[in-house]
OpenMM code with the backbone's topology and positions (N, CA, C; nanometers):
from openmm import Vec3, app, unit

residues = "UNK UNK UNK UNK UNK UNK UNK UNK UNK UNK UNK UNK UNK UNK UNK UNK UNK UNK UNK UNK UNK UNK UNK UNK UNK UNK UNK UNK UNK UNK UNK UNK UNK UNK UNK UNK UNK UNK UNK UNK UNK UNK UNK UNK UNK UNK UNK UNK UNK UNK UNK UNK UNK UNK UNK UNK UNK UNK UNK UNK UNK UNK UNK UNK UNK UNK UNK UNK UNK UNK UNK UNK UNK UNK UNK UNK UNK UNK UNK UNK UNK UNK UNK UNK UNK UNK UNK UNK UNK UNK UNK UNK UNK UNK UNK UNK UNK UNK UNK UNK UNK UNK UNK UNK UNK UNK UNK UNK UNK UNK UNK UNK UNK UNK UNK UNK UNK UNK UNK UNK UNK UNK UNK UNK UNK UNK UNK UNK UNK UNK UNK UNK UNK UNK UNK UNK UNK UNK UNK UNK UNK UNK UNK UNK UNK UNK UNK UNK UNK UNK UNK UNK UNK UNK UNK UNK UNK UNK UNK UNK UNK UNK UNK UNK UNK UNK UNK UNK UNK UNK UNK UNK UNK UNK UNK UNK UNK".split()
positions = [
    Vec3(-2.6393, 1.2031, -1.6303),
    Vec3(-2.5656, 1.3277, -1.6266),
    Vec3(-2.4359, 1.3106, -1.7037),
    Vec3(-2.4173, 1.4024, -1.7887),
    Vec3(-2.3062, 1.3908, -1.8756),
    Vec3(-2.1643, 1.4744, -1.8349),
    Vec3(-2.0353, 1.3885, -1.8408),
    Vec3(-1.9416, 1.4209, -1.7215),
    Vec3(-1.8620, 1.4993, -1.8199),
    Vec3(-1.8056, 1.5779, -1.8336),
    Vec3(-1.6417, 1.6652, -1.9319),
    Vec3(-1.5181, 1.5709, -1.9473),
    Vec3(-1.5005, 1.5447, -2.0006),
    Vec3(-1.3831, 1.4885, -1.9930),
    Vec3(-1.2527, 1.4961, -1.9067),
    Vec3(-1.2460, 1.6577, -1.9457),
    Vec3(-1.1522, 1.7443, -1.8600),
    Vec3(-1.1902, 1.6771, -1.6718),
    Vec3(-1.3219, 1.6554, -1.6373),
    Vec3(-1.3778, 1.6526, -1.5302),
    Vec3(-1.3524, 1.4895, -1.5257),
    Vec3(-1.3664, 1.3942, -1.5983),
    Vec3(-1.3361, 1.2577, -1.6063),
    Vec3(-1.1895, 1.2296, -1.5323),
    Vec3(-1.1251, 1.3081, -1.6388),
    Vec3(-0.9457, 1.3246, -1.6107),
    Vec3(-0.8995, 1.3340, -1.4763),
    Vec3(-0.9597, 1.4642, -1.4282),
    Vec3(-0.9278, 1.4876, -1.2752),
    Vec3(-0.9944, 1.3849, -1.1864),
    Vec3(-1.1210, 1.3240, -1.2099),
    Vec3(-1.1468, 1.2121, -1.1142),
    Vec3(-1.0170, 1.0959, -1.1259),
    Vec3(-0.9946, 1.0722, -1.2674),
    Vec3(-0.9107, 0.9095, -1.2778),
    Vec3(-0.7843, 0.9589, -1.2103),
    Vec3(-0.7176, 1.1141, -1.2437),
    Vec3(-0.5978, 1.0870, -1.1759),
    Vec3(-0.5862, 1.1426, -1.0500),
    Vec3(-0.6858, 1.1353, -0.9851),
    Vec3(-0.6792, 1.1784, -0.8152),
    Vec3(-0.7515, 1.0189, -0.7504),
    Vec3(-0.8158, 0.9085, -0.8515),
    Vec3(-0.8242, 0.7975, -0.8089),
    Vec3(-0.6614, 0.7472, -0.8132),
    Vec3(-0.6376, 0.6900, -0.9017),
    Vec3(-0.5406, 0.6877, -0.9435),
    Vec3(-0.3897, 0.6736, -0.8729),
    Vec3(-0.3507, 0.8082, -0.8555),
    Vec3(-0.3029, 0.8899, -0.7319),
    Vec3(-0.3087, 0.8267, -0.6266),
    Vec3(-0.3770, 0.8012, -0.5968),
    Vec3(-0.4455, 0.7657, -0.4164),
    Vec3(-0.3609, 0.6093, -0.3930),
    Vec3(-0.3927, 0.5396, -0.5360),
    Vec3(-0.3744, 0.3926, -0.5372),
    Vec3(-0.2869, 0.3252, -0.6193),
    Vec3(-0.2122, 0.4485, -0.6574),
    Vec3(-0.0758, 0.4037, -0.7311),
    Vec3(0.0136, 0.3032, -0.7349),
    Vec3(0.0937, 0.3382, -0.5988),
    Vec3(0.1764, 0.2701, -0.5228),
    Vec3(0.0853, 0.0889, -0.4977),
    Vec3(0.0137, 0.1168, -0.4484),
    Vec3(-0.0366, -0.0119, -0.3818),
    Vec3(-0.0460, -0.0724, -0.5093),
    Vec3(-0.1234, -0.0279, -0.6290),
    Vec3(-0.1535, -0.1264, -0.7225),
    Vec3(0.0079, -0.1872, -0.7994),
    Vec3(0.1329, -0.1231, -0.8175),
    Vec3(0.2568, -0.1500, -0.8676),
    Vec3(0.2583, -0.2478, -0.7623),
    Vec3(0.2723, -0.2257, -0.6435),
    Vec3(0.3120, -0.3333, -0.5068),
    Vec3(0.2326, -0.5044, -0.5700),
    Vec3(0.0550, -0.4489, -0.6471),
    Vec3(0.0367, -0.5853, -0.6403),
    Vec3(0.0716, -0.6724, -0.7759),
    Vec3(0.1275, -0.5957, -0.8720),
    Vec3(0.1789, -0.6446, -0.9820),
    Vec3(0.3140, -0.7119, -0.9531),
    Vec3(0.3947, -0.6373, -0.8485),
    Vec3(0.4928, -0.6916, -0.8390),
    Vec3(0.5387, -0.7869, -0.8110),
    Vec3(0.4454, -0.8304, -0.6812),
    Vec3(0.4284, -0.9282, -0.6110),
    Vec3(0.3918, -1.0423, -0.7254),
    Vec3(0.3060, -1.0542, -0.8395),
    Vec3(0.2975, -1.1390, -0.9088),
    Vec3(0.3682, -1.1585, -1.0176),
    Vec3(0.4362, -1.0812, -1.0576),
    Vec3(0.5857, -1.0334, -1.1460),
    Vec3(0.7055, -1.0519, -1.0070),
    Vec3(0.7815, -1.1140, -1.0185),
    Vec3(0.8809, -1.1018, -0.9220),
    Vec3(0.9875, -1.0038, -0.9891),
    Vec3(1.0434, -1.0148, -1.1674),
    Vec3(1.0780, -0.9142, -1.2070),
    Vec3(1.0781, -0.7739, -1.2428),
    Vec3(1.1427, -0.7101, -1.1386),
    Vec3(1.1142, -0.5501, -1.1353),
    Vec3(1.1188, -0.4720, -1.2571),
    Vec3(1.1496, -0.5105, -1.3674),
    Vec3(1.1520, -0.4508, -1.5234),
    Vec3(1.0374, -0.4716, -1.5434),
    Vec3(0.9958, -0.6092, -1.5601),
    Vec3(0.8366, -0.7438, -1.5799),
    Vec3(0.7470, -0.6554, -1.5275),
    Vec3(0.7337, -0.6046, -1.4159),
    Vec3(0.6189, -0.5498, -1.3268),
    Vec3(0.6277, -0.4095, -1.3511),
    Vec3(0.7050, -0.3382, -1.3857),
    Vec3(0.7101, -0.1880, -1.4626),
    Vec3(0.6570, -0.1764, -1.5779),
    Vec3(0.6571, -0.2525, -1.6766),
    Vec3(0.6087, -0.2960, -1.8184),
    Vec3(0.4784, -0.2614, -1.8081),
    Vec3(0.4455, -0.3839, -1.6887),
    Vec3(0.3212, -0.4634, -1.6849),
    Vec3(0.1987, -0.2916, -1.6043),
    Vec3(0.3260, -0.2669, -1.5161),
    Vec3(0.2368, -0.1043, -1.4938),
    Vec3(0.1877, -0.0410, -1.5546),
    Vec3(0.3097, 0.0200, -1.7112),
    Vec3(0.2428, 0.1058, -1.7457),
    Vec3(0.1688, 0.0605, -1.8157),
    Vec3(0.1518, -0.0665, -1.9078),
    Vec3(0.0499, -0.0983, -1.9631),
    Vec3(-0.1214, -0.0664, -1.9082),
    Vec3(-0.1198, -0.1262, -1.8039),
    Vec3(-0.2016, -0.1571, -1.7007),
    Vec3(-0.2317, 0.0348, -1.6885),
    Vec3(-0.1332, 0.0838, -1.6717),
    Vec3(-0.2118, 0.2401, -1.6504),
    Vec3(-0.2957, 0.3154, -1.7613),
    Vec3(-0.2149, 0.2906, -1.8874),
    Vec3(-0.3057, 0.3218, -2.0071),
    Vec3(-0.3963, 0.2681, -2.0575),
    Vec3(-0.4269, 0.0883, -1.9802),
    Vec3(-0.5411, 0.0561, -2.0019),
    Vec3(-0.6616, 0.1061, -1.9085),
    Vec3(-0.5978, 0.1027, -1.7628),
    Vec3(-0.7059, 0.1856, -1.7231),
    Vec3(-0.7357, 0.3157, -1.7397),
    Vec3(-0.7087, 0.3751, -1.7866),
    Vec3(-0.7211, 0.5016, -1.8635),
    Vec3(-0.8357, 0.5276, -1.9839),
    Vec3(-0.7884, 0.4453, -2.0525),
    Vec3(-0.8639, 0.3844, -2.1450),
    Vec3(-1.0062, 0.3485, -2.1439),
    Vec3(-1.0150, 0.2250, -2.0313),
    Vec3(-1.1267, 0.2100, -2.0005),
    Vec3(-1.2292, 0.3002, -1.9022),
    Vec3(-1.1452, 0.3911, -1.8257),
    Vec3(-1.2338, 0.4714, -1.7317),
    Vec3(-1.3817, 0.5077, -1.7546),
    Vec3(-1.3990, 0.5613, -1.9005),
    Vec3(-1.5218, 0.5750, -1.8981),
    Vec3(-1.6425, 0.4485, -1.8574),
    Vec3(-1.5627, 0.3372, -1.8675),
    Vec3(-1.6594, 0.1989, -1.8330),
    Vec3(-1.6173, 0.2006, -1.6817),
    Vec3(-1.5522, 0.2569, -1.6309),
    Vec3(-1.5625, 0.2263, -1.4868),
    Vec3(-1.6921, 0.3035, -1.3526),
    Vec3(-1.7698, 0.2253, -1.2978),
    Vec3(-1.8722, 0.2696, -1.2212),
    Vec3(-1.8309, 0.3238, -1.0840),
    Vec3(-1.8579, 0.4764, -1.0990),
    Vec3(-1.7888, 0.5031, -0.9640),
    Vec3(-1.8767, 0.4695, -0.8012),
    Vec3(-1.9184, 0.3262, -0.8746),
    Vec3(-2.0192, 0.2922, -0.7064),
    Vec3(-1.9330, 0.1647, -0.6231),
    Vec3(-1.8055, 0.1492, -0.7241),
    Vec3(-1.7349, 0.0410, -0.7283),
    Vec3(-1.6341, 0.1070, -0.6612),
    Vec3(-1.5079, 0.0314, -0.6278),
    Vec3(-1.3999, 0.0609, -0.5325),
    Vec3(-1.3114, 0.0357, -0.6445),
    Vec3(-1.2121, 0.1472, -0.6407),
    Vec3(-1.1544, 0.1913, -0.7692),
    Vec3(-1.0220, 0.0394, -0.7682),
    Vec3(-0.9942, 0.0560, -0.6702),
    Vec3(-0.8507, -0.0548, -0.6726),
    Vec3(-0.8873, -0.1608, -0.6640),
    Vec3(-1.0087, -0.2283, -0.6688),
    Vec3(-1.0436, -0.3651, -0.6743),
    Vec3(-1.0390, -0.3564, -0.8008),
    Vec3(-1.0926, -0.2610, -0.8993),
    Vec3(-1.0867, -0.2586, -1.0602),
    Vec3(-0.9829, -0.2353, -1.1184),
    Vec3(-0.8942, -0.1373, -1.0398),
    Vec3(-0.7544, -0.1400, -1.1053),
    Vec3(-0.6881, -0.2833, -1.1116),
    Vec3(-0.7090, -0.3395, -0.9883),
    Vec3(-0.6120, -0.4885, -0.9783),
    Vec3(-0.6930, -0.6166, -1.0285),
    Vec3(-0.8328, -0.5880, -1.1099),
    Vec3(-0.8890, -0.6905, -1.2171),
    Vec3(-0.8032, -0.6983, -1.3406),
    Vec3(-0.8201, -0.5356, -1.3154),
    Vec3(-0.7320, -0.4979, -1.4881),
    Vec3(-0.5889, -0.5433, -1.4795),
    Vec3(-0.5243, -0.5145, -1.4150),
    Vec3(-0.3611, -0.5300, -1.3798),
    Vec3(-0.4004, -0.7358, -1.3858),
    Vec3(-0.4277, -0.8067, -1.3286),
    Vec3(-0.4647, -0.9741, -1.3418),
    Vec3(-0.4769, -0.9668, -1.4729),
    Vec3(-0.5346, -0.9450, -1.5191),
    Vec3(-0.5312, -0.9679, -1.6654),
    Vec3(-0.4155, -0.8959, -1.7440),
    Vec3(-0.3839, -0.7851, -1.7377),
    Vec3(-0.2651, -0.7354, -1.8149),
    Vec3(-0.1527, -0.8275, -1.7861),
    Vec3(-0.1213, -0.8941, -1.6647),
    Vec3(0.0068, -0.9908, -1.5946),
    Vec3(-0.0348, -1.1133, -1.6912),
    Vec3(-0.1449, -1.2010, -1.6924),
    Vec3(-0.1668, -1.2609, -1.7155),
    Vec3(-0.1429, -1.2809, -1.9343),
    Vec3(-0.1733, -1.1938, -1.9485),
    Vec3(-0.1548, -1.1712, -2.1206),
    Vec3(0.0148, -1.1429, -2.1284),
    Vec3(0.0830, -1.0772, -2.0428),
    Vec3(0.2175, -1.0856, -2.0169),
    Vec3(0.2794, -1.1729, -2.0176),
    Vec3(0.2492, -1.3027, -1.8984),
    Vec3(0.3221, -1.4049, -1.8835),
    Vec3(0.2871, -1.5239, -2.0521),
    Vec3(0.1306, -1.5090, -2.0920),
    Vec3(0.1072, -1.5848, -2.2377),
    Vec3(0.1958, -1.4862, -2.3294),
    Vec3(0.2083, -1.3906, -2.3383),
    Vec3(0.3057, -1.3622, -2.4421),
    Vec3(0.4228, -1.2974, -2.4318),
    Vec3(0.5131, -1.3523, -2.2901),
    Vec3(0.6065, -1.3450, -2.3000),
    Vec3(0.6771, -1.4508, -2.3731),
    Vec3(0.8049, -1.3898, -2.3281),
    Vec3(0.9332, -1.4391, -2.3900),
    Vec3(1.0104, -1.5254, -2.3249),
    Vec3(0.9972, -1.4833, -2.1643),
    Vec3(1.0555, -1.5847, -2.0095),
    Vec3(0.9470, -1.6957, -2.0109),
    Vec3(0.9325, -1.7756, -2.1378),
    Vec3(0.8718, -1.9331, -2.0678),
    Vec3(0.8681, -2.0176, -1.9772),
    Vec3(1.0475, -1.9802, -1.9461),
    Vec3(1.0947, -2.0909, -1.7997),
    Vec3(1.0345, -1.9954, -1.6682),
    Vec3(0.9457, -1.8741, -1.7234),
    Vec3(0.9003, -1.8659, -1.5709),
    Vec3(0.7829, -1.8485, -1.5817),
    Vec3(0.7071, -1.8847, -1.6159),
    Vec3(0.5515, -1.8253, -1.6600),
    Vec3(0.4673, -1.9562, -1.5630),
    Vec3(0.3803, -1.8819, -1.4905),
    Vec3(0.2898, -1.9705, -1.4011),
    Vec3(0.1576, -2.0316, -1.4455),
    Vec3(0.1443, -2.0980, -1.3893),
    Vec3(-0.0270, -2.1241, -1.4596),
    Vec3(-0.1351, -1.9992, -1.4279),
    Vec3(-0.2575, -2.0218, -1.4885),
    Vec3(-0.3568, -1.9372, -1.4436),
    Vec3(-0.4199, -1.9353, -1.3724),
    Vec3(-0.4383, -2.0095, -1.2797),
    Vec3(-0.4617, -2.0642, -1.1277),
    Vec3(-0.3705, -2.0294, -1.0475),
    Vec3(-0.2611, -2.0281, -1.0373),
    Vec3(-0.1566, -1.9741, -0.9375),
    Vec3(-0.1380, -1.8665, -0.9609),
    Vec3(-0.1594, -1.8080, -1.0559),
    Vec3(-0.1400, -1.6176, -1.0365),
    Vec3(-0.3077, -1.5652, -1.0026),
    Vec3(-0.3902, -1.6335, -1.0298),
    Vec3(-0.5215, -1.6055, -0.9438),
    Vec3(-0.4942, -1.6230, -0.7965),
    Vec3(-0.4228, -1.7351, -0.7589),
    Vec3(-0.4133, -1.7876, -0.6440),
    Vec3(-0.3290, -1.6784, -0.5462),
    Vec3(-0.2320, -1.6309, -0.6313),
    Vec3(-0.1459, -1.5097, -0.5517),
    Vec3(-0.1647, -1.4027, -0.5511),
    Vec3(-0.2983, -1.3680, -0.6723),
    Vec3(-0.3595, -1.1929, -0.6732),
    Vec3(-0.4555, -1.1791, -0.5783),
    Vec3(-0.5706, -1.3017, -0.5572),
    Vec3(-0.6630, -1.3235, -0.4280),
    Vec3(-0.5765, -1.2991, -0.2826),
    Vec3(-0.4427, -1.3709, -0.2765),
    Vec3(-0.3431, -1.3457, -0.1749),
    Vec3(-0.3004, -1.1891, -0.1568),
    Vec3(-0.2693, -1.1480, -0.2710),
    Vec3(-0.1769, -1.0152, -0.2380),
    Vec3(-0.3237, -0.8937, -0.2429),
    Vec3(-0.4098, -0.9079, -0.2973),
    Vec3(-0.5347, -0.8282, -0.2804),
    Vec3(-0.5754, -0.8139, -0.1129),
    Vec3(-0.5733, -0.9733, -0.0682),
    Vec3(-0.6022, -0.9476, 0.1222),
    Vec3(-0.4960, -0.8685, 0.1939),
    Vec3(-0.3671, -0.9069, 0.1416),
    Vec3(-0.2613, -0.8612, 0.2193),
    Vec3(-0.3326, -0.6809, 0.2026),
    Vec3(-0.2837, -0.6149, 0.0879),
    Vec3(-0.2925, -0.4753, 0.0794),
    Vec3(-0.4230, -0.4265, 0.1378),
    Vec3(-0.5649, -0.4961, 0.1643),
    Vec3(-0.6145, -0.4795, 0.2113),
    Vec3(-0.5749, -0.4386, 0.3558),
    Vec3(-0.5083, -0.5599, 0.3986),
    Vec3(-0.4776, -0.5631, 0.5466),
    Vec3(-0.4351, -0.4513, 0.6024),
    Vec3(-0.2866, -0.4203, 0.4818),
    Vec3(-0.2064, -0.3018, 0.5216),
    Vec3(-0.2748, -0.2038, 0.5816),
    Vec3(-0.3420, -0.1704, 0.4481),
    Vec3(-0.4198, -0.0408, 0.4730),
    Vec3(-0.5299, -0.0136, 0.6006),
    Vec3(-0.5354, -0.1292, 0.5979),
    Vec3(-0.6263, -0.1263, 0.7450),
    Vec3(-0.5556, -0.0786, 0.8745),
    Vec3(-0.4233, -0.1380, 0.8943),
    Vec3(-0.3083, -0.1483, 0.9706),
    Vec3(-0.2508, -0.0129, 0.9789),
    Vec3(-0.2310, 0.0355, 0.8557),
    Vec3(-0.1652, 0.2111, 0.8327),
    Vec3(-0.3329, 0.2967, 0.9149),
    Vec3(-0.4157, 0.2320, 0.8833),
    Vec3(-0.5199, 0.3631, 0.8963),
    Vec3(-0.5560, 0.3460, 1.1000),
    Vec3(-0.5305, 0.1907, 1.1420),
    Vec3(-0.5079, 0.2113, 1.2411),
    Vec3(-0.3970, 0.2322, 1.3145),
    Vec3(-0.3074, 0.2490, 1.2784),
    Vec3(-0.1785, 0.2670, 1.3492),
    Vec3(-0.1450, 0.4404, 1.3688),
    Vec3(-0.2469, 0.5199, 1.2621),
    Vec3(-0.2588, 0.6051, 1.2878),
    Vec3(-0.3364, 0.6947, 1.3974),
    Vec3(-0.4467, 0.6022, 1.4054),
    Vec3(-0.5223, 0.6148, 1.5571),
    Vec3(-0.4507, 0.5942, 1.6593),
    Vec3(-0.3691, 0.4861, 1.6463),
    Vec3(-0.2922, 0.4714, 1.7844),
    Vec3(-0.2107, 0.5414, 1.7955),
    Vec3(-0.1362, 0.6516, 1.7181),
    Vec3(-0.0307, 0.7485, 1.7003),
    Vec3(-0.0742, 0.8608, 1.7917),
    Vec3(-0.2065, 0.8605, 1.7983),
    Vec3(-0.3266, 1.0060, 1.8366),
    Vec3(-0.3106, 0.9943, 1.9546),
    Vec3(-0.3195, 0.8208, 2.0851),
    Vec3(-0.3393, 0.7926, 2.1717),
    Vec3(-0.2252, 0.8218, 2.2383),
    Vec3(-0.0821, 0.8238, 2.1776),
    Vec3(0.0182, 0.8254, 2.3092),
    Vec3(0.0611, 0.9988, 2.3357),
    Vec3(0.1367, 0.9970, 2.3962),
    Vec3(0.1610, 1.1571, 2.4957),
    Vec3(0.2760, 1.2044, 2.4155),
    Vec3(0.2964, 1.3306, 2.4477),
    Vec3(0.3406, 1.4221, 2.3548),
    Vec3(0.4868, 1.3784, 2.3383),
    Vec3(0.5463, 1.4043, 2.4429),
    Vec3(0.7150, 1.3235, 2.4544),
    Vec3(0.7089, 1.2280, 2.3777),
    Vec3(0.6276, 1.0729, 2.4061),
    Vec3(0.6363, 0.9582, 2.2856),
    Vec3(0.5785, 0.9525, 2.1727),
    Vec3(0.5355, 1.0581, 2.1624),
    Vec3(0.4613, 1.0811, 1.9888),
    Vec3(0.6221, 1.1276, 1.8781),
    Vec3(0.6648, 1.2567, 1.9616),
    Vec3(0.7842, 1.3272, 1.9429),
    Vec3(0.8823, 1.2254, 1.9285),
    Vec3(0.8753, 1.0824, 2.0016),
    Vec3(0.9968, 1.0231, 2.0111),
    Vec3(1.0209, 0.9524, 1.8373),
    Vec3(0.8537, 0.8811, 1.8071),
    Vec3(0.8586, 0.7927, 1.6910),
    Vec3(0.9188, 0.9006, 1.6176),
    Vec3(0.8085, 1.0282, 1.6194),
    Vec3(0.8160, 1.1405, 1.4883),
    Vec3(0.9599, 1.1373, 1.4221),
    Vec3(1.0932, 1.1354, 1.5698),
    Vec3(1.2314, 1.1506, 1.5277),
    Vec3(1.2693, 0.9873, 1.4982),
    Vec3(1.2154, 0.9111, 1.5081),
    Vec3(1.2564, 0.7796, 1.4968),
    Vec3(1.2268, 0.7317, 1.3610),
    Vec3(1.1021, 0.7988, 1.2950),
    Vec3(1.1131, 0.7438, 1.1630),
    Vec3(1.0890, 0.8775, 1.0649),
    Vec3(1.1682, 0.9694, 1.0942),
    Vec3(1.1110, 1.1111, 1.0037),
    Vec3(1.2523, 1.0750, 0.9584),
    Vec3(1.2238, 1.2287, 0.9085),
    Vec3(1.3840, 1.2697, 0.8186),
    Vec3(1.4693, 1.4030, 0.8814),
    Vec3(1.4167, 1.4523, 0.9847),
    Vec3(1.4600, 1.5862, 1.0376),
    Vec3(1.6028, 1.5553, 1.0867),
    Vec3(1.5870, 1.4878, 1.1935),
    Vec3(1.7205, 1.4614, 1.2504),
    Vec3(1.7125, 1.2551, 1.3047),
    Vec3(1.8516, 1.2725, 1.3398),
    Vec3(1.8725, 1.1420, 1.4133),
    Vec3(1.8276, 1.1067, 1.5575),
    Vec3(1.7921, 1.0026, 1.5951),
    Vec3(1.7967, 0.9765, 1.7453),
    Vec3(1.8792, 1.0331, 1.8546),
    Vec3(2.0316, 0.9586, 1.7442),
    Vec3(2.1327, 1.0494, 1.8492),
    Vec3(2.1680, 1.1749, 1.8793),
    Vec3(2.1031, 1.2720, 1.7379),
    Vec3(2.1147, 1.4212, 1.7057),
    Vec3(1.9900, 1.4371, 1.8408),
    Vec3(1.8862, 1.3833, 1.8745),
    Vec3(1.7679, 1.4146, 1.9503),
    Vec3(1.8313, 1.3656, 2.0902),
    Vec3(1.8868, 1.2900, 2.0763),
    Vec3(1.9435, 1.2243, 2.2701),
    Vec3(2.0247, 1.3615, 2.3072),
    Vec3(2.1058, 1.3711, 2.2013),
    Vec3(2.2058, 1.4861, 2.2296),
    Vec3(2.1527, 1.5964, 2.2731),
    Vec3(2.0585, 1.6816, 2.2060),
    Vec3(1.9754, 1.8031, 2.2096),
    Vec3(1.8715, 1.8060, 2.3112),
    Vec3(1.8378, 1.7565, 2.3714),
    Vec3(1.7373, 1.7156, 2.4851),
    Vec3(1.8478, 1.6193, 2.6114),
    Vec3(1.9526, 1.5619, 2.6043),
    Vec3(1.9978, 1.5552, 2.6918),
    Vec3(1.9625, 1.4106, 2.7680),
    Vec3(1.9341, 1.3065, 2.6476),
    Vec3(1.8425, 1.2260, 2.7479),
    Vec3(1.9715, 1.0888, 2.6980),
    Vec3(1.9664, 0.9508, 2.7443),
    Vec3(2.1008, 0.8487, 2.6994),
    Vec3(1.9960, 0.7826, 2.5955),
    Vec3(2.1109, 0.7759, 2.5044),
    Vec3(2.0161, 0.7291, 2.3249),
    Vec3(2.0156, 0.6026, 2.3525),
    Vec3(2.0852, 0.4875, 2.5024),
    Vec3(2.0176, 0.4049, 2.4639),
    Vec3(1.8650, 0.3545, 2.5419),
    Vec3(1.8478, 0.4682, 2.6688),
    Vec3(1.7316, 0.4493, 2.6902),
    Vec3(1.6180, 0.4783, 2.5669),
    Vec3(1.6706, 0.6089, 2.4914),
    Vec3(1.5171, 0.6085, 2.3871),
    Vec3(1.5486, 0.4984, 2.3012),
    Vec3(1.6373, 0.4225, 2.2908),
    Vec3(1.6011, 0.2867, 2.1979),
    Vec3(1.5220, 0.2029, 2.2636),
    Vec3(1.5154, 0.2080, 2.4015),
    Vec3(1.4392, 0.1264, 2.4728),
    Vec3(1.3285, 0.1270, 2.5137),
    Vec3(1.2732, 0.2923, 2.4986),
    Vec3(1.1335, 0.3868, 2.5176),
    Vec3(1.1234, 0.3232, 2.3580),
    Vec3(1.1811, 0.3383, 2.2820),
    Vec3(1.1175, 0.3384, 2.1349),
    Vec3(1.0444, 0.1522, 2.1331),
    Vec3(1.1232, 0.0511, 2.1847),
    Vec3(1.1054, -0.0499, 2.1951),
    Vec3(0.9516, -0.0965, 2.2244),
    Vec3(0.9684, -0.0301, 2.3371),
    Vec3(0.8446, 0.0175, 2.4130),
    Vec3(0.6834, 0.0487, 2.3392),
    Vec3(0.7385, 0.1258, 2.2997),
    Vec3(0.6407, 0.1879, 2.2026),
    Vec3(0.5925, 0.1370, 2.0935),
    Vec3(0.6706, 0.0607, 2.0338),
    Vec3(0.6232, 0.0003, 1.9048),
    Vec3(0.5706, -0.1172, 1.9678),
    Vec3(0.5812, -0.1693, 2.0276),
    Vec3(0.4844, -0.3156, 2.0813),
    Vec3(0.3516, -0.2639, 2.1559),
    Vec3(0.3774, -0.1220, 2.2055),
    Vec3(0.2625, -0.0989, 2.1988),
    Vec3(0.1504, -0.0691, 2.1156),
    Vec3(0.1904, 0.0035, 2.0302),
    Vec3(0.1562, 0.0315, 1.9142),
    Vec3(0.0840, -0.0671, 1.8231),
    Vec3(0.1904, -0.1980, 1.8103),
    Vec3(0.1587, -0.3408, 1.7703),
    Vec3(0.0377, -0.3713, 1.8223),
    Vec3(0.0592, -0.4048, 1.9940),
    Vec3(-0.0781, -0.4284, 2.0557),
    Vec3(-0.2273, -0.3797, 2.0408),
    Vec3(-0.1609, -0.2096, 1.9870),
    Vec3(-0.2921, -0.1390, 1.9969),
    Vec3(-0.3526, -0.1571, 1.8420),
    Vec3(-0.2651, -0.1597, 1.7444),
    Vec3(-0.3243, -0.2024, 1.5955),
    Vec3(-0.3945, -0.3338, 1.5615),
    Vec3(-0.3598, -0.4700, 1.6827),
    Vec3(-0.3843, -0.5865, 1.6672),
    Vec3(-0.5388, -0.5709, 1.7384),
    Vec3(-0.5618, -0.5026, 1.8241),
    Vec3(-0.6455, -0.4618, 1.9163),
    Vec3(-0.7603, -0.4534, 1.7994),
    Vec3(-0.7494, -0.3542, 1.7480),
    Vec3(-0.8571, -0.2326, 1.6550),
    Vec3(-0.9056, -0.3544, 1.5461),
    Vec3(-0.7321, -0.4300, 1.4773),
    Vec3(-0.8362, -0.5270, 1.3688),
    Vec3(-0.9228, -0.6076, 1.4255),
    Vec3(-0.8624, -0.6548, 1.5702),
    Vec3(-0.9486, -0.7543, 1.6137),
    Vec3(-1.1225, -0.6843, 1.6622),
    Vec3(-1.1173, -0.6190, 1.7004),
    Vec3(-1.2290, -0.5202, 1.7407),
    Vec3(-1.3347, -0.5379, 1.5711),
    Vec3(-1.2385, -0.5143, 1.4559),
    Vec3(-1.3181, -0.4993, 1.3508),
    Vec3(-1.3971, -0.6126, 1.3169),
    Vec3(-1.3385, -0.7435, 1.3188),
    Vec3(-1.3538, -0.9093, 1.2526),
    Vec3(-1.4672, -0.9600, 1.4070),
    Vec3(-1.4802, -0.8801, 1.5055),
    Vec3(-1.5841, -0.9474, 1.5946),
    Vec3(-1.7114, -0.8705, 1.5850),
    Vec3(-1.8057, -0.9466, 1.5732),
    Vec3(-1.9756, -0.9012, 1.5441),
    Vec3(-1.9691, -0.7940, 1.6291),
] * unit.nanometer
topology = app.Topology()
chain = topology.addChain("A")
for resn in residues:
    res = topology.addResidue(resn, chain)
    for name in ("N", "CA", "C"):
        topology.addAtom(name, app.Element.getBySymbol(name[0]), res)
């Protein structure tokens, strides 16, 4: 079946999109320089761009983005200019295999931590919501409800170890037969 281009486009940049962030995160991590790893992005974006039409959509898009990005880092560090920092090719394999599990992990972690968000009661859902949103402050919320801001530091305390517990819970649930 023959795809439009126009129709190509909107798949790569709603893949893309999705896995933006994470894929800069894993360049960076192997670039410690934040200029180095911006470079190395956009390169890395117009190559995958480039190549999209060779990409198989039966494949998982960010395992292919971060083949491509290993190799774009890797042709970076051979033809850079920073010699005194350039790693071997074994140790930036060694730290893309590393930072590939980590972001894995994350995402596992974000997608359950969101389940556990579902599980607590309306008051302590409300409490994080003001604890890590942008609407107002804790103390703007102790004030307005009337409650002592340093008990909700201590409900909040509360909560995030639960939370912890309940995310450690779910991976572990996943990794047992």
């Amino acid at each position: 079946m023959l795809v439009s281009s126009e129709q190509q486009y909107e798949e790569f940049l709603s893949l893309f999109a999705r896995d933006r962030e994470r894929l800069f995160r894993y360049i960076f991590a192997l670039l410690p320089n934040h200029a180095d790893a911006e470079d190395v992005f956009q390169r890395c974006s117009l190559v995958l761009w480039r190549k999209f039409s060779e990409f198989d959509s039966e494949r998982n898009f960010f395992s292919w983005a971060c083949g491509v990005a290993l190799y774009e880092v890797r042709n970076f560090l051979r033809s850079s200019h920073h010699r005194h920092m350039t790693f071997n090719s074994e140790l930036v394999t060694q730290l893309s295999d590393y930072r590939l599990t980590e972001l894995e992990t994350s995402q596992d972690a974000l997608k359950h931590l969101t389940s556990c968000l579902e599980h607590l009661s309306r008051p302590d859902r409300q409490l994080v919501d003001v604890a890590y949103g942008e609407s107002e402050t804790l103390k703007e919320f102790a004030e307005s409800t009337g409650q002592v801001l340093q008990t909700l530091y201590n409900k909040l305390g509360r909560l995030r170890r639960q939370l912890l517990d309940c995310i450690r819970k779910k991976m572990a649930a996943e990794v047992m037969p």
